[in-house]
C-alpha positions as a Python dict, from the first residue, in 0.01 Angstrom:
ca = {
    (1, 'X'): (0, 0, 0),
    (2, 'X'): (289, 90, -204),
    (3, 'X'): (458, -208, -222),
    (4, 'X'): (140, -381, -363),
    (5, 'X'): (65, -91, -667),
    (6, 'X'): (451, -144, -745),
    (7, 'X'): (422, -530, -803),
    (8, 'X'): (140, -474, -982),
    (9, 'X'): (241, -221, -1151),
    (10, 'X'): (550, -469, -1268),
    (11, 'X'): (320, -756, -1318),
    (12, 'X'): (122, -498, -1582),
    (13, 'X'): (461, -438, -1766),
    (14, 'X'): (510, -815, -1815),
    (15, 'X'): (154, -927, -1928),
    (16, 'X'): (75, -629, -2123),
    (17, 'X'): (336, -713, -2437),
    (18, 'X'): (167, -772, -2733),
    (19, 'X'): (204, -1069, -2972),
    (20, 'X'): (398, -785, -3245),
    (21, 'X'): (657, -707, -2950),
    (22, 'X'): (715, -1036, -2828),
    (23, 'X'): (807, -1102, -3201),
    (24, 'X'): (1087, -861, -3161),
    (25, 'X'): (1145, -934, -2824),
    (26, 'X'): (1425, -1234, -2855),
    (27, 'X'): (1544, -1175, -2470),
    (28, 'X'): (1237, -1164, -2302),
    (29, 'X'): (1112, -1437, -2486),
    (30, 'X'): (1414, -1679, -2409),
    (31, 'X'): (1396, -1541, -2035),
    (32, 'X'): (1018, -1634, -2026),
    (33, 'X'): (1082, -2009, -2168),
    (34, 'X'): (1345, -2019, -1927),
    (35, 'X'): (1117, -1915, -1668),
    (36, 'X'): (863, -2153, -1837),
    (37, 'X'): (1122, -2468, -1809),
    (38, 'X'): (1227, -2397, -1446),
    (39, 'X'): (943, -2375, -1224),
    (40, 'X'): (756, -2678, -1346),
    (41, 'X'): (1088, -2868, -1220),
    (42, 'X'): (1096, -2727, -888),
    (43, 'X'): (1013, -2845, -567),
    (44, 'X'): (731, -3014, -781),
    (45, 'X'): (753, -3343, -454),
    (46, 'X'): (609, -3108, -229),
    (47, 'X'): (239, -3120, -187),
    (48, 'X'): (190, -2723, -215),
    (49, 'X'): (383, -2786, -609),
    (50, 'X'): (246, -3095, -676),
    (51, 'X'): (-34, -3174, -953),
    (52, 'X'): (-115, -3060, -1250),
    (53, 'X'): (-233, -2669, -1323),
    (54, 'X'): (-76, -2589, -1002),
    (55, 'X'): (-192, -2280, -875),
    (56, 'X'): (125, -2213, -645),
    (57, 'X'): (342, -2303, -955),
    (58, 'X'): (149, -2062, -1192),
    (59, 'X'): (231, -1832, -902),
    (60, 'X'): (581, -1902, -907),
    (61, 'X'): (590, -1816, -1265),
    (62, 'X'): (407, -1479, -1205),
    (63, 'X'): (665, -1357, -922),
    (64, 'X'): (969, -1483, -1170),
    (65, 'X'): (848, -1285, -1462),
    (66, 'X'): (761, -964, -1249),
    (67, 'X'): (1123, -996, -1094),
    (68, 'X'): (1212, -963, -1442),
    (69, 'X'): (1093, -661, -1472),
    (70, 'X'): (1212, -550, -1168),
    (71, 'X'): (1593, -634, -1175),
    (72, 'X'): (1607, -584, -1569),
    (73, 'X'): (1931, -628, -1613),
    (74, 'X'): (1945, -948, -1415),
    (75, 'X'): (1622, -1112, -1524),
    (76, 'X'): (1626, -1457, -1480),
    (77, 'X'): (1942, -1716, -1435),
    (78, 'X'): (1837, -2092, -1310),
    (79, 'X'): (1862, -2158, -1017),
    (80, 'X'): (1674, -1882, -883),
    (81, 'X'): (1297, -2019, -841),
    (82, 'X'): (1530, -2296, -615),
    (83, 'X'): (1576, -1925, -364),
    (84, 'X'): (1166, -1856, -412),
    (85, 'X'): (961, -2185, -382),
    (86, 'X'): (1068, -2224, 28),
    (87, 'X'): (983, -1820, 107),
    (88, 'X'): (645, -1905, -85),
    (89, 'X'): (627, -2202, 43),
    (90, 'X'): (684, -2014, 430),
    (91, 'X'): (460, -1729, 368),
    (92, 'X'): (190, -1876, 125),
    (93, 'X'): (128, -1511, 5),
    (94, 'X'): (266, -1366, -319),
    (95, 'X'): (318, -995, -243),
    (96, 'X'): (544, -1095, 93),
    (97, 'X'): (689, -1403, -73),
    (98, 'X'): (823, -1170, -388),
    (99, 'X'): (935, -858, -155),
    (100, 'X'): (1146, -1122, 27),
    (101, 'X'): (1274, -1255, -266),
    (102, 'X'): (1375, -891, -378),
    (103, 'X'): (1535, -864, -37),
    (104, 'X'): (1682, -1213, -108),
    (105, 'X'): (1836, -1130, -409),
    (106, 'X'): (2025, -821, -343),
    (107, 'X'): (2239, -1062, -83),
    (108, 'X'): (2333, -1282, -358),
    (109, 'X'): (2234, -1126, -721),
    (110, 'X'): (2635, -1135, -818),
    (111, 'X'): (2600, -1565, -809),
    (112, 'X'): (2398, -1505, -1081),
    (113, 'X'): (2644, -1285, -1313),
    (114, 'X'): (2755, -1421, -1608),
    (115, 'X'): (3123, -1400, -1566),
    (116, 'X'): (3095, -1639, -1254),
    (117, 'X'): (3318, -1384, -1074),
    (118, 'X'): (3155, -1391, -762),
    (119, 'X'): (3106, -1796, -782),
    (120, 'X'): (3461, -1841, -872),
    (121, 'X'): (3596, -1646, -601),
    (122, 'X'): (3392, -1840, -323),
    (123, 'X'): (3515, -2196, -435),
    (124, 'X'): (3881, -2002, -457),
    (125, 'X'): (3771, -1940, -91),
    (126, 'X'): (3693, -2271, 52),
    (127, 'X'): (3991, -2383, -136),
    (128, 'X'): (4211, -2202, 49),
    (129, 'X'): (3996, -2305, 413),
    (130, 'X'): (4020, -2679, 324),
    (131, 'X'): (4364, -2649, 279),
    (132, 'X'): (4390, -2441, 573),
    (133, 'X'): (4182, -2661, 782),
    (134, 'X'): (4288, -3043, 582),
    (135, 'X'): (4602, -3040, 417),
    (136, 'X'): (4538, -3433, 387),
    (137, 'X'): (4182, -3384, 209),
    (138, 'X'): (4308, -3076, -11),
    (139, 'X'): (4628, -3297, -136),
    (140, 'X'): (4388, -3582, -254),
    (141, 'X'): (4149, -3340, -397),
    (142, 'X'): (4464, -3171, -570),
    (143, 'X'): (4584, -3480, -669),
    (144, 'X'): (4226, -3573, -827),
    (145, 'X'): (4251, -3268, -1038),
    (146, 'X'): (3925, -3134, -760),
    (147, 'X'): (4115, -2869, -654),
    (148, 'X'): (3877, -2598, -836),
    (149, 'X'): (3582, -2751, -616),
    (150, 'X'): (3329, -2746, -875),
    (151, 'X'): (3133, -2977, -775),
    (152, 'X'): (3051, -2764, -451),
    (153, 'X'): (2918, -2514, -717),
    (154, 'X'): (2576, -2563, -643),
    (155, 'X'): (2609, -2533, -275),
    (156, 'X'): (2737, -2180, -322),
    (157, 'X'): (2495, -2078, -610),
    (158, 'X'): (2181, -2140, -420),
    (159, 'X'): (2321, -2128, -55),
    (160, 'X'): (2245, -2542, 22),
    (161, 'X'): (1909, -2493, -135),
    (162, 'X'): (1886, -2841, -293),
    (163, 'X'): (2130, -3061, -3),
    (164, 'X'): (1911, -2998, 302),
    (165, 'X'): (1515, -3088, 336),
    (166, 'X'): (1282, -2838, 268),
    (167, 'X'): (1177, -2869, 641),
    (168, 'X'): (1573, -2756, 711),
    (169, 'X'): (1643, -2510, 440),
    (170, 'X'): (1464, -2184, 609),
    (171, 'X'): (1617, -2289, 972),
    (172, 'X'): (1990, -2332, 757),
    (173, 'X'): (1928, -1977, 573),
    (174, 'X'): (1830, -1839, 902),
    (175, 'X'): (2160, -1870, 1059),
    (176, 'X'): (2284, -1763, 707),
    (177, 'X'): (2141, -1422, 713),
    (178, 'X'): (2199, -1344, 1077),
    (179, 'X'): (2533, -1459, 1144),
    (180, 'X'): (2693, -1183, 1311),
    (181, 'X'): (3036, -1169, 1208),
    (182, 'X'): (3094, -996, 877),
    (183, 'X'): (3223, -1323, 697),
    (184, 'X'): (3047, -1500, 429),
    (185, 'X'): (2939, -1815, 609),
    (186, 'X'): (2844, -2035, 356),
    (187, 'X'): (3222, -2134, 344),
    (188, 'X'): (3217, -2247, 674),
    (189, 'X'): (2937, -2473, 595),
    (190, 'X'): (3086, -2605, 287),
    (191, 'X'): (3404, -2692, 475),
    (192, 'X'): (3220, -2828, 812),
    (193, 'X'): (3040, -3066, 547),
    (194, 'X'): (3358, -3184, 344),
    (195, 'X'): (3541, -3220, 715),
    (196, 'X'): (3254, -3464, 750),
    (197, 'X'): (3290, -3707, 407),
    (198, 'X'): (3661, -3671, 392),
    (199, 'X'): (3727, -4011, 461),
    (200, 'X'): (3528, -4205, 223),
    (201, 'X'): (3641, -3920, -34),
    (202, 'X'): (3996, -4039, 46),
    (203, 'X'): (4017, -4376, 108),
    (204, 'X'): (3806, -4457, -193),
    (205, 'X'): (4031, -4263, -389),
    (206, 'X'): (3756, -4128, -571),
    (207, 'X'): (3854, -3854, -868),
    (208, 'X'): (3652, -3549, -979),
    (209, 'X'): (3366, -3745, -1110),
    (210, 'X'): (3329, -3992, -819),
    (211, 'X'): (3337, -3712, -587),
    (212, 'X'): (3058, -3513, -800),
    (213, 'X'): (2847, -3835, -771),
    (214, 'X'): (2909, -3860, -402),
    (215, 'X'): (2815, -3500, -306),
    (216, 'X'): (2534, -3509, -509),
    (217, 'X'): (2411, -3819, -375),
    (218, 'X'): (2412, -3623, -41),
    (219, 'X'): (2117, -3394, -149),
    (220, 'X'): (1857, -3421, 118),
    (221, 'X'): (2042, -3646, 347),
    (222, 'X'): (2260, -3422, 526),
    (223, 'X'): (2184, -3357, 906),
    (224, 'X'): (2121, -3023, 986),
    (225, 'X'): (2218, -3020, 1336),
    (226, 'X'): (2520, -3185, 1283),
    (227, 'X'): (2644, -2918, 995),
    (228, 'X'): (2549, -2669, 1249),
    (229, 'X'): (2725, -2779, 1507),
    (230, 'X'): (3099, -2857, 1323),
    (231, 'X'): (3037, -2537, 1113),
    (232, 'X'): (2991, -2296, 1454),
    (233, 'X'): (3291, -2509, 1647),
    (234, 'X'): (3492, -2509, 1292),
    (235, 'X'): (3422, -2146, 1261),
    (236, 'X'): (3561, -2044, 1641),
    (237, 'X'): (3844, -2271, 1609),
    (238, 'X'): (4010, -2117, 1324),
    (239, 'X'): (3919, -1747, 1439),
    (240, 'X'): (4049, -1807, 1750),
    (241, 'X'): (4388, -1917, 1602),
    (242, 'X'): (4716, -1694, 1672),
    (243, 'X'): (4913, -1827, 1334),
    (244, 'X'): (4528, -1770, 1099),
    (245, 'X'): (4712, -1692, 673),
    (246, 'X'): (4678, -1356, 560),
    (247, 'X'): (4397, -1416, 288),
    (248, 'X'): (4194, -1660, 549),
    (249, 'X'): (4219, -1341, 801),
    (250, 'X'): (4130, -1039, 566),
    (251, 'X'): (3955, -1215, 314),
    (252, 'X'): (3725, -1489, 461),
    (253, 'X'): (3707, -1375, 811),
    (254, 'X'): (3736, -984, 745),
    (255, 'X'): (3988, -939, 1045),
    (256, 'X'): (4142, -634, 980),
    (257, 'X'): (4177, -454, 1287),
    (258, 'X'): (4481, -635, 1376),
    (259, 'X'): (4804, -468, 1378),
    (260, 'X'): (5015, -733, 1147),
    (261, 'X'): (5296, -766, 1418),
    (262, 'X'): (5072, -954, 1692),
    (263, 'X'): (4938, -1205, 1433),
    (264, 'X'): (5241, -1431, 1533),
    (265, 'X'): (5534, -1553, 1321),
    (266, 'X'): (5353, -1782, 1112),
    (267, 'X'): (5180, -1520, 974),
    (268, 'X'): (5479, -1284, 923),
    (269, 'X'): (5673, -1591, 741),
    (270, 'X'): (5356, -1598, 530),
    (271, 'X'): (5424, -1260, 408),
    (272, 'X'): (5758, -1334, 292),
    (273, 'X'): (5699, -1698, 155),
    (274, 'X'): (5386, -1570, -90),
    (275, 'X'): (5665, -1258, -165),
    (276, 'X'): (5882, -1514, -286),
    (277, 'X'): (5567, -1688, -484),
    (278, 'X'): (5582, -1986, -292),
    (279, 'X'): (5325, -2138, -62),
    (280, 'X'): (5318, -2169, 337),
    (281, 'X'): (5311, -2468, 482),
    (282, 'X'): (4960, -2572, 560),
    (283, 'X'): (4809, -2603, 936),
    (284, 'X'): (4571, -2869, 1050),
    (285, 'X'): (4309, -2754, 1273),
    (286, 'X'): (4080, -2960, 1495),
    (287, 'X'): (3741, -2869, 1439),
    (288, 'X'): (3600, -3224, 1458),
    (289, 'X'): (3613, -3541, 1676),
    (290, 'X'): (3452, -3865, 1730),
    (291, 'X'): (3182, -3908, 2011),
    (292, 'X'): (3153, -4228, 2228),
    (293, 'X'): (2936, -4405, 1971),
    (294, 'X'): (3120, -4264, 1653),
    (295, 'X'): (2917, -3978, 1570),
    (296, 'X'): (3076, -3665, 1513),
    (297, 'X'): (3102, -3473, 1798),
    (298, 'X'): (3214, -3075, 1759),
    (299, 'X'): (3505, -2942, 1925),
    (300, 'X'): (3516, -2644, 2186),
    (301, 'X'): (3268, -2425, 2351),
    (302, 'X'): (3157, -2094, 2246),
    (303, 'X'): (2835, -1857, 2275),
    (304, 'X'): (2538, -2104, 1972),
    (305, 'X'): (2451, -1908, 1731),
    (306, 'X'): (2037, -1826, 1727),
    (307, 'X'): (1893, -2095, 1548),
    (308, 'X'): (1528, -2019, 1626),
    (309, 'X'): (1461, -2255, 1930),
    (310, 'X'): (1325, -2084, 2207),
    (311, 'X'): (1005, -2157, 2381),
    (312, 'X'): (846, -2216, 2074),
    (313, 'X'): (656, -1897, 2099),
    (314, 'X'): (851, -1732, 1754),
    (315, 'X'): (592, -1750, 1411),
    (316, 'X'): (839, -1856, 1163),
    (317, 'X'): (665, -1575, 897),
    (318, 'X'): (716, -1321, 1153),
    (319, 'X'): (1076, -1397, 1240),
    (320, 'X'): (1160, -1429, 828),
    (321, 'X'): (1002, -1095, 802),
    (322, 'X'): (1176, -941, 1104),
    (323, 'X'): (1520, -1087, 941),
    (324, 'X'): (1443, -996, 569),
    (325, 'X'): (1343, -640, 676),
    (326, 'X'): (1723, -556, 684),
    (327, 'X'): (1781, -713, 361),
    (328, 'X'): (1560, -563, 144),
    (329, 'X'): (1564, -167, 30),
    (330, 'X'): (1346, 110, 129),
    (331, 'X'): (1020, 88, -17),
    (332, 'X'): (744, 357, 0),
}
């Protein structure tokens, strides 16, 4: 088919440089060691990396360098084989795991810029939600000098990839990719998950580099289901708000088809406090509360968002397909 004479066609470009160009070749060469470096560190616990002369990593490596050729002026930034080895993993098939990838990528090729722009202006994002959402939490973290949220950078670079269990990561991107609101909600995620470990963050006191410790340390141990939950009931509560800030409303959730008078007097006061370069008091919304036996228990009721469990009949290749068939361009 076409798709398979155009990876190969890639994969030719790639592996048919000769020893002279490589020689003169400085960026392809550092991309390739990069390349090199990357995929023998990742995922390497799971049985299909594990070993050495792994075929599955030698396959990684392949689909990495083709992309290269691909997406030239992207090539490769790290952090990307973390988005390839679960669709790989999933499919066990190189052509559909790469064309997914491609697919993949166009969602989130700006995280990979170097100028950081697109990064810099999600953590500005889930600033301004924790605030919204945890004037309490957003004080300490302010306080701590945390107020940049850094160390949520690698949630946002590779959507979770590395804080969830590789038998969670596909279900977590799945709600990801089909949320149907046009909002980015990743930041709804981050902030359900910092609602979450607020208090040990603030009664410990802990500064920047306790709290980097902390999060990491959460890599792998965070339940899925009870992300999902809080993020779904976190994400309702605040859209469904009469008094949501300006930037929250047209930035974050992309409400724009509301006529600025009926957004409520909060709002309106907004408008004149940020005219005056001053800041609007912050609002505290319930998005969380404790069950009967402690556990965190979301708040409100509202339609669940499709997270794959039906009658058990869906192929989880056939539904990634289905879903990354909107993602990825027209091919012949």
């Amino acid at each position: 088919s076409g798709i398979n004479a155009e990876y190969g066609v890639l994969k030719n470009q790639w592996k048919s440089i000769t020893p002279a160009q490589l020689k003169r070749f400085t960026l392809y060469r550092d991309r390739e060691a990069l390349v090199e470096k990357d995929v023998l560190r990742t995922d390497r616990a799971l049985d299909f990396y594990k070993g050495e002369n792994n075929k599955h990593v030698q396959d990684l490596y392949e689909m990495l360098m083709t992309y290269c050729q691909y997406n030239f002026d992207l090539g490769y930034v790290q952090g990307m084989s973390d988005l390839l080895s679960p669709l790989y993993l999933l499919f066990q098939d190189k052509l559909m795991a790469f064309w997914a990838f491609v697919g993949y990528m166009d969602l989130v090729e700006d995280h990979f810029f170097l100028d950081q722009q697109r990064i810099q202006g999600k953590l500005s994002d889930l600033s301004s939600l924790v605030y919204y959402c945890d004037s309490e939490l957003y004080n300490h973290l302010e306080k701590e000098d945390s107020s940049n949220f850094f160390f949520c950078f690698r949630w946002l670079l590779i959507n979770f990839k590395r804080e969830f269990r590789d038998t969670d990561i596909l279900e977590l991107w799945e709600v990801i990719w089909t949320c149907p609101y046009n909002t980015d909600y990743t930041l709804f995620i981050a902030t359900a998950i910092l609602l979450q470990e607020r208090t040990p963050i603030i009664e410990q006191k802990m500064c920047f580099a306790d709290i980097l410790r902390y999060i990491n340390d959460l890599s792998q141990r965070i339940n899925l289901r009870e992300v999902l939950g809080n993020t779904e009931s976190l994400f309702h509560n605040i859209r469904s708000q009469p008094d949501i800030p300006f930037n929250i409303r047209n930035n974050i959730l992309r409400i724009s088809d509301t006529p600025l008078s009926s957004l409520g007097s909060h709002h309106n006061a907004e408008r004149n406090i940020v005219g005056n370069n001053s800041e609007p008091e912050p609002t505290r919304v319930t998005v969380i509360s404790q069950g009967p036996d402690g556990s965190c228990d979301p708040v409100g009721s509202c339609d669940p968002v499709n997270l794959g469990e039906d009658d058990g009949s869906r192929d989880p290749a056939s539904l990634l397909v289905e879903n990354m068939s909107n993602l990825s361009v027209d091919r012949p």
